[in-house]
Every structure is written in C-alpha cells, then in structure tokens.
N, CA, C and O atoms as a MOPAC input file, in Angstrom:
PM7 MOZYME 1SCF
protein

 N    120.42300 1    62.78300 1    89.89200 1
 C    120.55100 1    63.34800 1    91.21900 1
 C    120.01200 1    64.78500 1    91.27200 1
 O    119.51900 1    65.32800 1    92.26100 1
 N    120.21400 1    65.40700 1    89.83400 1
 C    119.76500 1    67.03000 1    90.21500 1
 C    118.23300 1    66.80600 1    90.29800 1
 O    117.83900 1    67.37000 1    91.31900 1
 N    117.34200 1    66.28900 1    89.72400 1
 C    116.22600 1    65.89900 1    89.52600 1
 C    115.67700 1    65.74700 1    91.07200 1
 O    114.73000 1    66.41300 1    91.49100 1
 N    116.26400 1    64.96100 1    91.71800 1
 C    115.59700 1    64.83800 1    92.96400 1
 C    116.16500 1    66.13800 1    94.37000 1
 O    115.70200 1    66.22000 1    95.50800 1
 N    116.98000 1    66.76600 1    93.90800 1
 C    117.35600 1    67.92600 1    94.60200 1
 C    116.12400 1    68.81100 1    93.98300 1
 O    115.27000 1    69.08100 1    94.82700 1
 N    115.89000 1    69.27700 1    92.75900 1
 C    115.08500 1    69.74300 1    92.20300 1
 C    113.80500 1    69.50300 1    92.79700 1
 O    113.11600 1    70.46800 1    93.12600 1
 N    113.47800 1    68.54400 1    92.94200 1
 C    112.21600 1    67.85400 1    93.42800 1
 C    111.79400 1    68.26900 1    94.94100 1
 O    110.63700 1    68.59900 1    95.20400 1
 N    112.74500 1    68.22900 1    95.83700 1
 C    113.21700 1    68.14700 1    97.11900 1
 C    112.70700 1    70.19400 1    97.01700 1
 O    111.57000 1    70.62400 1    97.20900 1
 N    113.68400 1    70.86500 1    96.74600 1
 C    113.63500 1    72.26100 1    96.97800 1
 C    112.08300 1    72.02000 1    96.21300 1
 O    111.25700 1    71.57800 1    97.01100 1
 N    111.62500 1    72.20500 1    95.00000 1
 C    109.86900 1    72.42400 1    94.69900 1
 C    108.99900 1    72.18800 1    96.18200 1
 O    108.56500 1    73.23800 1    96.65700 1
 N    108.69000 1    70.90400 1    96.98000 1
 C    108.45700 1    70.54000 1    97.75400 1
 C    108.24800 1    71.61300 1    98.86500 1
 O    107.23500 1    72.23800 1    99.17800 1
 N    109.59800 1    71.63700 1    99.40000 1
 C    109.87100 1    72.70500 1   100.54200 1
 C    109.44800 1    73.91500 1    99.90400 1
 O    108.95400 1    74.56600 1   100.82500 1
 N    109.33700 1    74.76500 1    98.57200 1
 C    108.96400 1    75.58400 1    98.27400 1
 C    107.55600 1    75.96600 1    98.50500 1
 O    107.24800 1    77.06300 1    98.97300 1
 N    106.61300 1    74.95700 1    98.13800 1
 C    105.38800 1    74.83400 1    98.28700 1
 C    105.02400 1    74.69500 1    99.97300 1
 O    104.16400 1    75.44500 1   100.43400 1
 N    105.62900 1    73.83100 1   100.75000 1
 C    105.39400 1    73.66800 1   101.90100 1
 C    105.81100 1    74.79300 1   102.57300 1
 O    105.31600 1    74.70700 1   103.69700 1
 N    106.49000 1    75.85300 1   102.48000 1
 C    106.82900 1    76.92400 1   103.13900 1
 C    105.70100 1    78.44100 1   102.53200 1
 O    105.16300 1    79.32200 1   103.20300 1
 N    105.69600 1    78.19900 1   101.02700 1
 C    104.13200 1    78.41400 1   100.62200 1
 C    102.75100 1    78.78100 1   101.33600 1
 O    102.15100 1    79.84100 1   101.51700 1
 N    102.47600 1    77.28300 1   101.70200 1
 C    101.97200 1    77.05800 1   102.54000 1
 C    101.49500 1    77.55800 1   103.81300 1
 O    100.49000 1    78.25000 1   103.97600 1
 N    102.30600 1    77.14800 1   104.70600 1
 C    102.28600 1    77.76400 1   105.96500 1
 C    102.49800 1    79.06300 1   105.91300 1
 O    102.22900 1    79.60900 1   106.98300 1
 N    102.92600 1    79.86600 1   104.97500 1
 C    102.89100 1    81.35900 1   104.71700 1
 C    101.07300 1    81.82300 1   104.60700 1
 O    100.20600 1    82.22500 1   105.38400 1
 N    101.16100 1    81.55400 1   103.47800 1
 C     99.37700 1    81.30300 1   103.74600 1
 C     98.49700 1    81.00400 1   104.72600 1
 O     97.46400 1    81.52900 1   105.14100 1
 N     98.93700 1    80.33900 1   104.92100 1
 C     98.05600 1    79.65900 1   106.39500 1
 C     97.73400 1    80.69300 1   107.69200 1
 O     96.71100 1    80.85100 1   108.35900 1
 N     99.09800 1    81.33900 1   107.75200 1
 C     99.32000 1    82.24200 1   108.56700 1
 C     98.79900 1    83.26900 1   108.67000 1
 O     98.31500 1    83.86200 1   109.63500 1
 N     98.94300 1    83.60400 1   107.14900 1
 C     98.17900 1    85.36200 1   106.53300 1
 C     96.36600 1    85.06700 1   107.18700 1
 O     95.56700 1    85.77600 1   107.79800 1
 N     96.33400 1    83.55600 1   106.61800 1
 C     94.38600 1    83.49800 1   106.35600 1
 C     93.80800 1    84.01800 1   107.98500 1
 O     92.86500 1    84.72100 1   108.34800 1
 N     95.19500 1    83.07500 1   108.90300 1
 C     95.11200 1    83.60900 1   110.72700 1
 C     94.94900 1    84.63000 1   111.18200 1
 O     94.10900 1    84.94600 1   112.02500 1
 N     95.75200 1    85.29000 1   110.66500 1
 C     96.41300 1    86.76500 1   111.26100 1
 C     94.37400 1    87.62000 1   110.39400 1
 O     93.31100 1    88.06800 1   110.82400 1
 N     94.92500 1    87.38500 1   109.31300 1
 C     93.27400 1    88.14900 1   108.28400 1
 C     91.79300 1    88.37100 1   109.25600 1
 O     90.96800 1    89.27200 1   109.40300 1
 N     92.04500 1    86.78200 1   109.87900 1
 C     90.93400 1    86.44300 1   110.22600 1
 C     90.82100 1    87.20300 1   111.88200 1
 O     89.71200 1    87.16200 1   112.41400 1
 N     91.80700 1    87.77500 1   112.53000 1
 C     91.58200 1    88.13000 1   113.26800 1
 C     90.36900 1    89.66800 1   113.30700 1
 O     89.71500 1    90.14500 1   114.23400 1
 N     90.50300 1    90.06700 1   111.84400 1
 C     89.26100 1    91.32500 1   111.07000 1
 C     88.17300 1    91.12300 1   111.27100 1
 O     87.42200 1    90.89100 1   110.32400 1
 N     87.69100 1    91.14300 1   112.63500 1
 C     86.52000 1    90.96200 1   112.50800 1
 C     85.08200 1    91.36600 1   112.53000 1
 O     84.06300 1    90.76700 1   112.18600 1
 N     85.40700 1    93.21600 1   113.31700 1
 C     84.50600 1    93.95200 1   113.68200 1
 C     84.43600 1    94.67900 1   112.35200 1
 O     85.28700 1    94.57600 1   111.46900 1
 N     83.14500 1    95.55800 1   112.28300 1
 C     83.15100 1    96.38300 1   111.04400 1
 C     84.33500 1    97.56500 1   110.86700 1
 O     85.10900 1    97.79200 1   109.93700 1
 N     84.15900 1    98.14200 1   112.01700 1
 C     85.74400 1    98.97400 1   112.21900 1
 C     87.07000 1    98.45500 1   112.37100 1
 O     88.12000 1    99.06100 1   112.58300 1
 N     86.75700 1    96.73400 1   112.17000 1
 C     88.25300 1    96.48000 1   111.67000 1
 C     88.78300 1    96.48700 1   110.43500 1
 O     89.88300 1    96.77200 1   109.96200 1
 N     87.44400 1    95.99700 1   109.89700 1
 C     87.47400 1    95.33900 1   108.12200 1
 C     87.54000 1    96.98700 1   107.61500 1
 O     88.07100 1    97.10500 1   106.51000 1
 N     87.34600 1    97.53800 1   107.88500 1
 C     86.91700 1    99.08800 1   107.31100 1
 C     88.89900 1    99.71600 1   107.31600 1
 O     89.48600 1   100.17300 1   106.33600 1
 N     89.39900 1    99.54400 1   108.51200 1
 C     90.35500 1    99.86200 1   108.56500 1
 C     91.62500 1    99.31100 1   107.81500 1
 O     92.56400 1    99.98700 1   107.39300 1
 N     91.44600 1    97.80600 1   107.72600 1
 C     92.03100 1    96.51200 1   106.67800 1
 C     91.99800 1    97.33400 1   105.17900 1
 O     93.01300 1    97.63600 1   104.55100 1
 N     90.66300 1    97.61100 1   104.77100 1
 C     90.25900 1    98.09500 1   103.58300 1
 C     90.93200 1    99.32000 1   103.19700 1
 O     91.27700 1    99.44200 1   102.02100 1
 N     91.16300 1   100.24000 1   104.03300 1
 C     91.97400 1   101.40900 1   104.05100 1
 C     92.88700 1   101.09800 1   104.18700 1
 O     93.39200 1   102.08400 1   103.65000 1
 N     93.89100 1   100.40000 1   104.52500 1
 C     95.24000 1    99.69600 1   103.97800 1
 C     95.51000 1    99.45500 1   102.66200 1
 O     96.14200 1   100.08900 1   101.81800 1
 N     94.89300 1    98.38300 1   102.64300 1
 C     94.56800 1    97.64200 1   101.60100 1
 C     94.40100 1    98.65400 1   100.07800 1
 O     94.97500 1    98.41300 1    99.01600 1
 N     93.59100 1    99.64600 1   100.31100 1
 C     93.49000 1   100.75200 1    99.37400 1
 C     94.82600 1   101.36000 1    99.01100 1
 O     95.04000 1   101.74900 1    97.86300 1
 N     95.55200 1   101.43000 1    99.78500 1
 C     96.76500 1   101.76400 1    99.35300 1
 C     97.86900 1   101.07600 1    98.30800 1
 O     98.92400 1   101.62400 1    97.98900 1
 N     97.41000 1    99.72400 1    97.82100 1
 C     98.05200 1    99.21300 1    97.39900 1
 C     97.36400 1    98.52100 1    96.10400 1
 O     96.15200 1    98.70400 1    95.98400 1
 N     98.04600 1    97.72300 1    95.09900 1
 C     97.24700 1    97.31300 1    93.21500 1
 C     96.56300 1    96.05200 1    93.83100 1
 O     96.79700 1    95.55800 1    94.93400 1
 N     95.69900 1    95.64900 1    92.92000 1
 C     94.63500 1    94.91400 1    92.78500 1
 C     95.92200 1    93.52000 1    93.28500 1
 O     95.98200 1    92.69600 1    94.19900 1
 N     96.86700 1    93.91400 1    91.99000 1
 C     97.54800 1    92.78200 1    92.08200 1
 C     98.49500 1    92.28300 1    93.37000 1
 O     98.58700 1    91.05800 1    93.45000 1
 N     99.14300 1    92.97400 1    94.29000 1
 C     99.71100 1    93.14700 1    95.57600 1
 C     98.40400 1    92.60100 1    96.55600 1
 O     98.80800 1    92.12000 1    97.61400 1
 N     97.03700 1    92.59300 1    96.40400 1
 C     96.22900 1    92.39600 1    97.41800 1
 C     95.46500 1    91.79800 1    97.12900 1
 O     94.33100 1    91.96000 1    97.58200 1
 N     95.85600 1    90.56700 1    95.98500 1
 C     94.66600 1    89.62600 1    95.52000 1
 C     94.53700 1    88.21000 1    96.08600 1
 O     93.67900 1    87.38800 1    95.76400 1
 N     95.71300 1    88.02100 1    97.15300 1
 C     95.50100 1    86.88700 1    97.77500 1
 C     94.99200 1    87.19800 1    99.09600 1
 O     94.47400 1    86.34400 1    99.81500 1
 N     95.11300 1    88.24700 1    99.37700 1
 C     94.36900 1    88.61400 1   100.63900 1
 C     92.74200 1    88.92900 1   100.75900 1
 O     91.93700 1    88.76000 1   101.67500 1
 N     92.61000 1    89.54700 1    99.20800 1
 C     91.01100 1    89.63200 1    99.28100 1
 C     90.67000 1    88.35100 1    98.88300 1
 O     89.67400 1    88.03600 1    99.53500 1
 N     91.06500 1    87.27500 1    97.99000 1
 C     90.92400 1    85.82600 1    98.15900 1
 C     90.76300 1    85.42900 1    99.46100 1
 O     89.56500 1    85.17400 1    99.59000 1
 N     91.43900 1    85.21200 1   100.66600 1
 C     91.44100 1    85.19800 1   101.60200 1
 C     90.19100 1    85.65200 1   102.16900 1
 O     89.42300 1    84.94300 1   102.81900 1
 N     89.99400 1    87.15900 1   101.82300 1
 C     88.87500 1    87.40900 1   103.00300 1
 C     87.64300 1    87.17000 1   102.07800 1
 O     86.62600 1    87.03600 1   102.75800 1
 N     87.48200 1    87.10200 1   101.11800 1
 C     86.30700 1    86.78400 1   100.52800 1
 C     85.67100 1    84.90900 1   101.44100 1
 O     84.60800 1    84.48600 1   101.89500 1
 N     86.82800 1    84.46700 1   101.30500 1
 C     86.59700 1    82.75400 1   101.84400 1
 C     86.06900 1    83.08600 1   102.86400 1
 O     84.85200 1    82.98000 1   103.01900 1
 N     87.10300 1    83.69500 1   104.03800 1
 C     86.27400 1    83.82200 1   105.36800 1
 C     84.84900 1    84.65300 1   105.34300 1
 O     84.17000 1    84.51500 1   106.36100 1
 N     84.62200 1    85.00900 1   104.90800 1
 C     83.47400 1    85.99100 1   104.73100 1
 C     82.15500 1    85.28100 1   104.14000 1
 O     80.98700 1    85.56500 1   104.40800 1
 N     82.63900 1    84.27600 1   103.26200 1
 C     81.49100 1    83.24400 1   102.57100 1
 C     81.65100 1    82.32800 1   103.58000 1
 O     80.57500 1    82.19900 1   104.16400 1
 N     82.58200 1    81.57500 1   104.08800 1
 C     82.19300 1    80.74000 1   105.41800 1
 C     81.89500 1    81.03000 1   107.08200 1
 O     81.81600 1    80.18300 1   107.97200 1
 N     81.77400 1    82.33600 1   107.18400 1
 C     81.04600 1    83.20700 1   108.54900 1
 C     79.33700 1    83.21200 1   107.58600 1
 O     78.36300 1    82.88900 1   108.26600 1
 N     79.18600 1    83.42700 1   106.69000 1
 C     77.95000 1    83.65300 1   106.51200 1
 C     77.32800 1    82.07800 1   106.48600 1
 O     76.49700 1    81.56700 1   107.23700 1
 N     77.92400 1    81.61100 1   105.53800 1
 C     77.13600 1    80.35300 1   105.53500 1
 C     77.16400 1    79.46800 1   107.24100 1
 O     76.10800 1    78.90400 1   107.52800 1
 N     77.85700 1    79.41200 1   107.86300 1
 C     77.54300 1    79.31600 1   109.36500 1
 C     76.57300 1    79.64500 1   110.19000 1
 O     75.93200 1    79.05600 1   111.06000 1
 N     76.60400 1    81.18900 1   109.53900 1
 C     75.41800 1    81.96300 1   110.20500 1
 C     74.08000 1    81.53100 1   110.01700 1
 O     73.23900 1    81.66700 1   110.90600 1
 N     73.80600 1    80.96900 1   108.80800 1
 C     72.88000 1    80.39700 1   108.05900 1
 C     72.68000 1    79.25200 1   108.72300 1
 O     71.71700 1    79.18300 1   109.48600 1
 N     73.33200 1    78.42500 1   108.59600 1
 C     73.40900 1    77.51700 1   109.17600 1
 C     72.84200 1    77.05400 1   110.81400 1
 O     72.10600 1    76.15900 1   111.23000 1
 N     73.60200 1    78.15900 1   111.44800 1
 C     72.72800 1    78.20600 1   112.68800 1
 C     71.79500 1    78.98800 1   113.08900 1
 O     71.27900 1    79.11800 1   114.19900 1
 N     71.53900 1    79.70800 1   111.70400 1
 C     69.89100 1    80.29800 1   112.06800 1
 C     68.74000 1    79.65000 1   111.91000 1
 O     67.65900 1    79.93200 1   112.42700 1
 N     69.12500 1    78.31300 1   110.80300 1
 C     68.82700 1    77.45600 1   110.53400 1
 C     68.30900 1    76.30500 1   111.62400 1
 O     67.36200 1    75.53100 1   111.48400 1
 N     69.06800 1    76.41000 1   112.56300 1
 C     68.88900 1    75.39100 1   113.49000 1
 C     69.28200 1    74.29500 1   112.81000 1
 O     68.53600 1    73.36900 1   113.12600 1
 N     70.09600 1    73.95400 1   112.02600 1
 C     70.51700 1    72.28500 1   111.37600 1
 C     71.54400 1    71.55100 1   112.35600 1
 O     72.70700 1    71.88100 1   112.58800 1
 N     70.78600 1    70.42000 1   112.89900 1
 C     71.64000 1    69.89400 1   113.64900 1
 C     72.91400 1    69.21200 1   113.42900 1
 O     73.06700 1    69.17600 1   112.20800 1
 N     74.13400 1    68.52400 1   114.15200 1
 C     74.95100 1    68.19100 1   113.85800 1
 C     76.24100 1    69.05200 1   112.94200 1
 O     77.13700 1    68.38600 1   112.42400 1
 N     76.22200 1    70.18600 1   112.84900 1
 C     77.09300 1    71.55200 1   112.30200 1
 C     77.43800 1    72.50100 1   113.48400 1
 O     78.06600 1    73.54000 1   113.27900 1

C-alpha cells in the first residue's frame, strides 16, 4: 500500500512540476522586445548560474524556435 501512495505523490509531484514549468516558459515568453530581454537579463544577473538555469534553458528554446520560424518563413516553405 505505501508503494502505491508513494507512486501516487511521485506522479502529482511531477505533474505539478510540470505545469510550474509550463507557466514560467508563458510568463518568459512574454520577453519579447530587445528592451525586454535586456531588462530580464539584468534581473537575471543578479542571481547564480545555478538559480537561473532553467530559465535560460527556457529562453534559449524560445529563442531557437522564434528563429527557426523566422527561417522558415523567410523561406517561404509551405504548409508551416
């Protein structure tokens, strides 16, 4: 029985995880002008590599998938 209580809380741990994340990547993504990201960064400076490594994870993603988009539709490739 503890096993599946065990199991049960891991679960919800991850799933609350989750949507924590999910949220941050939202809220991140609202950075979008150069004088925003600039200002993010000056936050961000305030604090260790390690405190702000899921967030620059974060913005690194959005930042590689705005470009490759961009590409994409400079590209003219249809159906994207």
């Amino acid at each position: 029985m503890q096993f599946i209580r065990d199991a049960r809380t891991t679960i919800l741990n991850r799933l609350a995880e989750r949507r924590a994340h999910r949220r941050l990547a939202e809220e991140l993504a609202t950075f979008r002008t150069a004088a925003e990201r600039t200002e993010l960064d000056l936050m961000l400076g305030r604090h260790s590599a390690e405190e702000t490594a899921e967030i620059h994870a974060i913005l690194s993603r959005q930042d590689a998938e705005r470009r490759y988009a961009s590409a994409v539709h400079a590209a003219g490739v249809p159906g994207r």
